[in-house]
Structures are given as structure tokens and as C-alpha cells.
Biopython code that builds the backbone (N, CA, C, O; Angstrom):
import numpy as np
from Bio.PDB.StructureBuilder import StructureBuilder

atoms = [
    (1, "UNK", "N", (-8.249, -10.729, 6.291)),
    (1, "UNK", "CA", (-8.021, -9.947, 5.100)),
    (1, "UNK", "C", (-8.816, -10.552, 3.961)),
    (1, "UNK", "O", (-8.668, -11.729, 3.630)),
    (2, "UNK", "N", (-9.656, -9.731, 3.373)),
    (2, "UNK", "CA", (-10.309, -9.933, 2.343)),
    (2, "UNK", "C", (-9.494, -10.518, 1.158)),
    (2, "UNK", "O", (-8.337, -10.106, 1.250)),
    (3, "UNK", "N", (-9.633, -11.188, 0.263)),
    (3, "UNK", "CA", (-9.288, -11.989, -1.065)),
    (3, "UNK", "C", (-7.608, -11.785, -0.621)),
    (3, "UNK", "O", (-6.833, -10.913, -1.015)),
    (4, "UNK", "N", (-7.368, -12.865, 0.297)),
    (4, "UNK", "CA", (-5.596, -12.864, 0.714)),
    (4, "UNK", "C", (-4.891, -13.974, -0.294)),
    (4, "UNK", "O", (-3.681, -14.183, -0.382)),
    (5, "UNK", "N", (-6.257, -14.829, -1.249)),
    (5, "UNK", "CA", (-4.966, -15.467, -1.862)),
    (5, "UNK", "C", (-5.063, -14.654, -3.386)),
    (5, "UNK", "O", (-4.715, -15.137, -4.463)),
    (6, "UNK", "N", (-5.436, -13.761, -3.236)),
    (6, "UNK", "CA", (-4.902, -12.880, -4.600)),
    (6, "UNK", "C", (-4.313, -11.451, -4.417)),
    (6, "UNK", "O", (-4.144, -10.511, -5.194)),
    (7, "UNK", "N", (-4.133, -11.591, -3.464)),
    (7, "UNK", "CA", (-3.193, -9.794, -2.918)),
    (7, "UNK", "C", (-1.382, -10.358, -3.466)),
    (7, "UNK", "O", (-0.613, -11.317, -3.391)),
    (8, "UNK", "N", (-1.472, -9.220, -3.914)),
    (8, "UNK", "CA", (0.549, -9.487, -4.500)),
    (8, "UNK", "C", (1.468, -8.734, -3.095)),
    (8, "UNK", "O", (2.462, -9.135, -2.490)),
    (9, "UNK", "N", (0.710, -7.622, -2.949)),
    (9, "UNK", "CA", (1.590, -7.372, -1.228)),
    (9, "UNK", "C", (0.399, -7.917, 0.223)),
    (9, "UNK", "O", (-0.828, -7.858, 0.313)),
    (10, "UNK", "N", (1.303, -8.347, 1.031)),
    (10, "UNK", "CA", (0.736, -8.597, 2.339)),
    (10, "UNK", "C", (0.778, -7.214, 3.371)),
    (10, "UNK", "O", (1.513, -6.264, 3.102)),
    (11, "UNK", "N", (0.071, -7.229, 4.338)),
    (11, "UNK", "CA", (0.255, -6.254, 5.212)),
    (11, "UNK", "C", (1.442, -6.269, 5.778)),
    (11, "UNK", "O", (2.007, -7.361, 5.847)),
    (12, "UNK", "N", (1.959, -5.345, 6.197)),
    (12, "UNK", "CA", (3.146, -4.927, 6.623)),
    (12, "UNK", "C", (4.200, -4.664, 5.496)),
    (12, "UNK", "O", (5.040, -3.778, 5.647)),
    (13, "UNK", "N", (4.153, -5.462, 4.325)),
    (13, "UNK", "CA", (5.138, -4.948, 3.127)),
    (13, "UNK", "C", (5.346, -3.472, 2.995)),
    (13, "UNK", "O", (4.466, -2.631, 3.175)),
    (14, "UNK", "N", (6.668, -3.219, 2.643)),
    (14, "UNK", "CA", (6.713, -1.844, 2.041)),
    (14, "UNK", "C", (6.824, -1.596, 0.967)),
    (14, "UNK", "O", (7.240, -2.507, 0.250)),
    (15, "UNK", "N", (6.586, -0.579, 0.480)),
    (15, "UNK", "CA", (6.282, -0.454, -1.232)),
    (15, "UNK", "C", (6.131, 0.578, -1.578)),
    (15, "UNK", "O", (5.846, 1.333, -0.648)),
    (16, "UNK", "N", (6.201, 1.241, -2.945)),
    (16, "UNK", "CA", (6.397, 2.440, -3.706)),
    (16, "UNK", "C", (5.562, 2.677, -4.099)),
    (16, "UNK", "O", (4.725, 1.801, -3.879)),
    (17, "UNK", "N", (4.979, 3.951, -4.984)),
    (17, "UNK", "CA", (3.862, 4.048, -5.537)),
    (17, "UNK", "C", (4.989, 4.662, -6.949)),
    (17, "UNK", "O", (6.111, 5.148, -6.802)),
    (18, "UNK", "N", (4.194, 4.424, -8.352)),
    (18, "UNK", "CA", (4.761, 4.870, -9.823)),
    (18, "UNK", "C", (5.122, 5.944, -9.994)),
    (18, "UNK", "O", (6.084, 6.311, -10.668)),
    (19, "UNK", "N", (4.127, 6.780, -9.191)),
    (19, "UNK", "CA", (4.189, 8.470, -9.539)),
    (19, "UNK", "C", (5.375, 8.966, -8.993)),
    (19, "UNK", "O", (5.990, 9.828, -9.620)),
    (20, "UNK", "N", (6.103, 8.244, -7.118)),
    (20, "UNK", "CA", (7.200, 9.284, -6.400)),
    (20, "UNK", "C", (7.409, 7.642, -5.913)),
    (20, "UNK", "O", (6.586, 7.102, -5.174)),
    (21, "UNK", "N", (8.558, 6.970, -6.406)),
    (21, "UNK", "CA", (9.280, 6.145, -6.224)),
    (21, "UNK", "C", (10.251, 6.352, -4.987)),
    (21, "UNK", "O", (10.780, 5.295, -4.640)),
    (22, "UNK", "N", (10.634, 7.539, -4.187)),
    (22, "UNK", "CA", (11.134, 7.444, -3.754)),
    (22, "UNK", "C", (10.419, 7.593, -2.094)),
    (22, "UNK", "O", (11.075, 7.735, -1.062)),
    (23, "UNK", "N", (9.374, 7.539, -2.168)),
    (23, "UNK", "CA", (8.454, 7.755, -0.925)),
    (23, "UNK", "C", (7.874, 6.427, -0.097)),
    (23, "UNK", "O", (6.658, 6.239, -0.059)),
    (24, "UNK", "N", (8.708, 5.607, 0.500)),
    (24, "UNK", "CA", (8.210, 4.577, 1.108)),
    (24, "UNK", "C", (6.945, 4.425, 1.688)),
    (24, "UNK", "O", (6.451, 5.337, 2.352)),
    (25, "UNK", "N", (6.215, 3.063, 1.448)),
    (25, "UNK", "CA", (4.908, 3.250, 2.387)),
    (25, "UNK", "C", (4.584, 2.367, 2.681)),
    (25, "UNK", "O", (5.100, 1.437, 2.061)),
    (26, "UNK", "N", (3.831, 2.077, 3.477)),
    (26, "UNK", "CA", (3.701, 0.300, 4.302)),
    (26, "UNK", "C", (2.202, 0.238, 4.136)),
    (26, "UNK", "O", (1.348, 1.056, 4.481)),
    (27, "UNK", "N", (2.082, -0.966, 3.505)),
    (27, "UNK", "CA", (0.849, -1.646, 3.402)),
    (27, "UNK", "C", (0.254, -2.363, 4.659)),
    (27, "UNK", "O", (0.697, -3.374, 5.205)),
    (28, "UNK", "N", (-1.254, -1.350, 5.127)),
    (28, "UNK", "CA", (-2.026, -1.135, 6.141)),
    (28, "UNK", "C", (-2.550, -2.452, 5.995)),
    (28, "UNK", "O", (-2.407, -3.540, 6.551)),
    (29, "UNK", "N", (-3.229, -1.958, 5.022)),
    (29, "UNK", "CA", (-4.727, -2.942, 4.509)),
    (29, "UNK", "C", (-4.967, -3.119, 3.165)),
    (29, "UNK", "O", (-4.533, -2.360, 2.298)),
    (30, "UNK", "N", (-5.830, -4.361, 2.903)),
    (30, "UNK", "CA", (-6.065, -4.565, 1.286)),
    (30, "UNK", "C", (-7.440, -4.749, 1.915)),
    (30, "UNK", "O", (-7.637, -5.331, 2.982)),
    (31, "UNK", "N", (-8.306, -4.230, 1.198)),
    (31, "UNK", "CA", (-9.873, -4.474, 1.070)),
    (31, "UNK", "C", (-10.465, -4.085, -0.419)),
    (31, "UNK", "O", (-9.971, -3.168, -1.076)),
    (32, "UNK", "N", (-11.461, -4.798, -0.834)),
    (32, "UNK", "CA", (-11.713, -4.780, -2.543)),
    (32, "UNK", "C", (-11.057, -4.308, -3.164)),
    (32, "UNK", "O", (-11.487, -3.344, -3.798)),
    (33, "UNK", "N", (-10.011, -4.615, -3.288)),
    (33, "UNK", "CA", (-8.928, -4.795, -4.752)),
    (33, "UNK", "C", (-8.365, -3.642, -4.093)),
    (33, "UNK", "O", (-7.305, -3.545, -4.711)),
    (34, "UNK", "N", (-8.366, -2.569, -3.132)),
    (34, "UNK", "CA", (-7.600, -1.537, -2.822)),
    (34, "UNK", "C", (-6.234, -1.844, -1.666)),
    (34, "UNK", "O", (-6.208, -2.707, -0.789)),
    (35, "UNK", "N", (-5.558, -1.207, -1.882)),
    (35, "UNK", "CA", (-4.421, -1.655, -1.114)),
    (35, "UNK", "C", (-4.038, -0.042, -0.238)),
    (35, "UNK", "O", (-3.386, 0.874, -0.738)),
    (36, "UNK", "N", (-4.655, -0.050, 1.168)),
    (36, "UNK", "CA", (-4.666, 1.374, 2.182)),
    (36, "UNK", "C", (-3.263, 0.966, 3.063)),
    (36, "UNK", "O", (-3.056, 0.096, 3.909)),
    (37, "UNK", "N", (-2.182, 2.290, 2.297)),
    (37, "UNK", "CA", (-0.933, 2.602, 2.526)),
    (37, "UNK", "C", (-1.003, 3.525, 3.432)),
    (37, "UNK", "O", (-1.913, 4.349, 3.336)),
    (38, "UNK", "N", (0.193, 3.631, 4.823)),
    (38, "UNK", "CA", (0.832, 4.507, 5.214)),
    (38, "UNK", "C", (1.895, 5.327, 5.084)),
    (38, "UNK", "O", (2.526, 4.458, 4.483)),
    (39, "UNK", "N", (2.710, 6.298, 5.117)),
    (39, "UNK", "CA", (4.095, 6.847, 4.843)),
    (39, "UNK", "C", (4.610, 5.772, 5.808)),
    (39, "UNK", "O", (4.071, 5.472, 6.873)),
    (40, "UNK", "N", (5.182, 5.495, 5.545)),
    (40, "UNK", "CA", (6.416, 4.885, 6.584)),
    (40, "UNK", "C", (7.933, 5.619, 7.274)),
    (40, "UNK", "O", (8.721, 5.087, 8.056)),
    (41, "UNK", "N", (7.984, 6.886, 6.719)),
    (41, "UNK", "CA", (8.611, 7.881, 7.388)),
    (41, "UNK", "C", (7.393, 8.959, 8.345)),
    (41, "UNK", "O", (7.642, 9.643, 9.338)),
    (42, "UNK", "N", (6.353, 8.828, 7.780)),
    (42, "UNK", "CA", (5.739, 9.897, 8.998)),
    (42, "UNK", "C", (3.908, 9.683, 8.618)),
    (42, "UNK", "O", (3.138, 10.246, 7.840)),
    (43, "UNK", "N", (3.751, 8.427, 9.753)),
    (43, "UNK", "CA", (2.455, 6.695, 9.746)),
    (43, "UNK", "C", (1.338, 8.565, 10.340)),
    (43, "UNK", "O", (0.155, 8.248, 10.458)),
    (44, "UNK", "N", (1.475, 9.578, 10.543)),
    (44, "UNK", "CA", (0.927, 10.808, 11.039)),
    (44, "UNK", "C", (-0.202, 11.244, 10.042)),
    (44, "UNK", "O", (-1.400, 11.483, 10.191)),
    (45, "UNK", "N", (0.879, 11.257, 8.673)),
    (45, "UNK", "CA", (0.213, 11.944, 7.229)),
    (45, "UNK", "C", (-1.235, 10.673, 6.951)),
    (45, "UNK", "O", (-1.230, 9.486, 7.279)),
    (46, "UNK", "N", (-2.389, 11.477, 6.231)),
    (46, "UNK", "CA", (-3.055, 10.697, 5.525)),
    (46, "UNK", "C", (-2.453, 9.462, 4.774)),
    (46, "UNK", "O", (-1.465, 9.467, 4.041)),
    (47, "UNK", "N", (-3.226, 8.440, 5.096)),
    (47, "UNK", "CA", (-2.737, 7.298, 4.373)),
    (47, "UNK", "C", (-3.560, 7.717, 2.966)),
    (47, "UNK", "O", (-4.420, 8.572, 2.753)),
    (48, "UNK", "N", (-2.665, 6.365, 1.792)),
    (48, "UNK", "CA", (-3.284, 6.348, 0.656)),
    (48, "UNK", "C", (-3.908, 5.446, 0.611)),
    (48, "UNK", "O", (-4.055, 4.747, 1.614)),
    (49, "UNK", "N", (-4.580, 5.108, -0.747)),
    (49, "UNK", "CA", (-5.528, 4.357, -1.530)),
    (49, "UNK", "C", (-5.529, 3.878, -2.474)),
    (49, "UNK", "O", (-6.588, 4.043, -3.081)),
    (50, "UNK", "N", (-4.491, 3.048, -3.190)),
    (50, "UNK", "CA", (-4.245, 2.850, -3.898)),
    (50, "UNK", "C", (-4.320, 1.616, -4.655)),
    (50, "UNK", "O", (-3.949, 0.584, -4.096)),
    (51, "UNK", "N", (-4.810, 1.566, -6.026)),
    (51, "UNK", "CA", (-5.020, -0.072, -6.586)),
    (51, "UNK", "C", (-3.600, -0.883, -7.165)),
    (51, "UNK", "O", (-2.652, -0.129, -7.388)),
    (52, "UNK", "N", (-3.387, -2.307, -7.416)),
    (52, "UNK", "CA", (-2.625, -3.059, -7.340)),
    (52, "UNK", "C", (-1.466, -2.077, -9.046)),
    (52, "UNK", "O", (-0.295, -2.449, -9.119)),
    (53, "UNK", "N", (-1.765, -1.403, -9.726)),
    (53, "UNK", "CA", (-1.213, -1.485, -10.673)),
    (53, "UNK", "C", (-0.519, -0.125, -10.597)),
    (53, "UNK", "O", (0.418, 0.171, -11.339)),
    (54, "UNK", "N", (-0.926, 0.531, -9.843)),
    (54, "UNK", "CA", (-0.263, 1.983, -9.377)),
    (54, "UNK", "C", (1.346, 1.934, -8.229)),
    (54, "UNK", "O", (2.109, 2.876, -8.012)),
    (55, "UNK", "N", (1.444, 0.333, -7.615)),
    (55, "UNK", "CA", (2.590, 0.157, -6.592)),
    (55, "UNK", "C", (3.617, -0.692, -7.911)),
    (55, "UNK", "O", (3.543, -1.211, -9.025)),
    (56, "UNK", "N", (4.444, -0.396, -6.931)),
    (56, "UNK", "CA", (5.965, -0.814, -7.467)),
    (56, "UNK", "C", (7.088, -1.472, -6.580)),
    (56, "UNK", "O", (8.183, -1.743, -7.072)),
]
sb = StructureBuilder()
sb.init_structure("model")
sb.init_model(0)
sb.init_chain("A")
sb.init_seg("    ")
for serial, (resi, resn, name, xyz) in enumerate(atoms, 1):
    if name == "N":
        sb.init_residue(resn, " ", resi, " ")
    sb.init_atom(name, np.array(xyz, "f"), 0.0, 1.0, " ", f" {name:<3s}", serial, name[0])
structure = sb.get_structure()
């Protein structure tokens, strides 16, 4: 994993995004400052893309 001693979530964490707090999602991957989420109710749907200040 790219820059692992400055990632605030590790892979496998689960985590929220600001916009729909109530939508669990598990952290895939971190690569340049991006953090690539799955749903964690349904790993099927497009994952996201999301940067460190948008999770919760």
C-alpha cells in the first residue's frame, strides 16, 4: 500500500462517507491520497473514490 504511514483508514476498515452516513463501506484500497471503497451491504455495486476529508 502506497504512503501506509499516512493513511487514517487501513484496508478492510469500514467507514461512512459525509454526504449518506448511513451507507457502510469498506475500504478496498488507498492509492495517491484516494481511498477506493466498496458497499459493504452489496461489494456488486460500483465502488467509490473518495479523498480522506469526504469519510467519516
Amino acid at each position: 500500500m502506497e504512503n501506509d504511514n499516512k493513511t487514517k483508514y487501513k484496508e478492510g476498515d469500514k467507514v461512512f462517507t459525509k454526504v449518506n452516513p448511513t451507507v457502510p463501506l469498506i475500504v478496498r484500497r488507498f492509492y495517491k491520497e484516494i481511498y477506493y471503497c466498496t458497499y459493504a451491504e452489496d461489494p456488486e455495486k460500483k465502488e467509490l473514490a473518495l479523498f480522506e476529508r469526504e469519510i467519516i
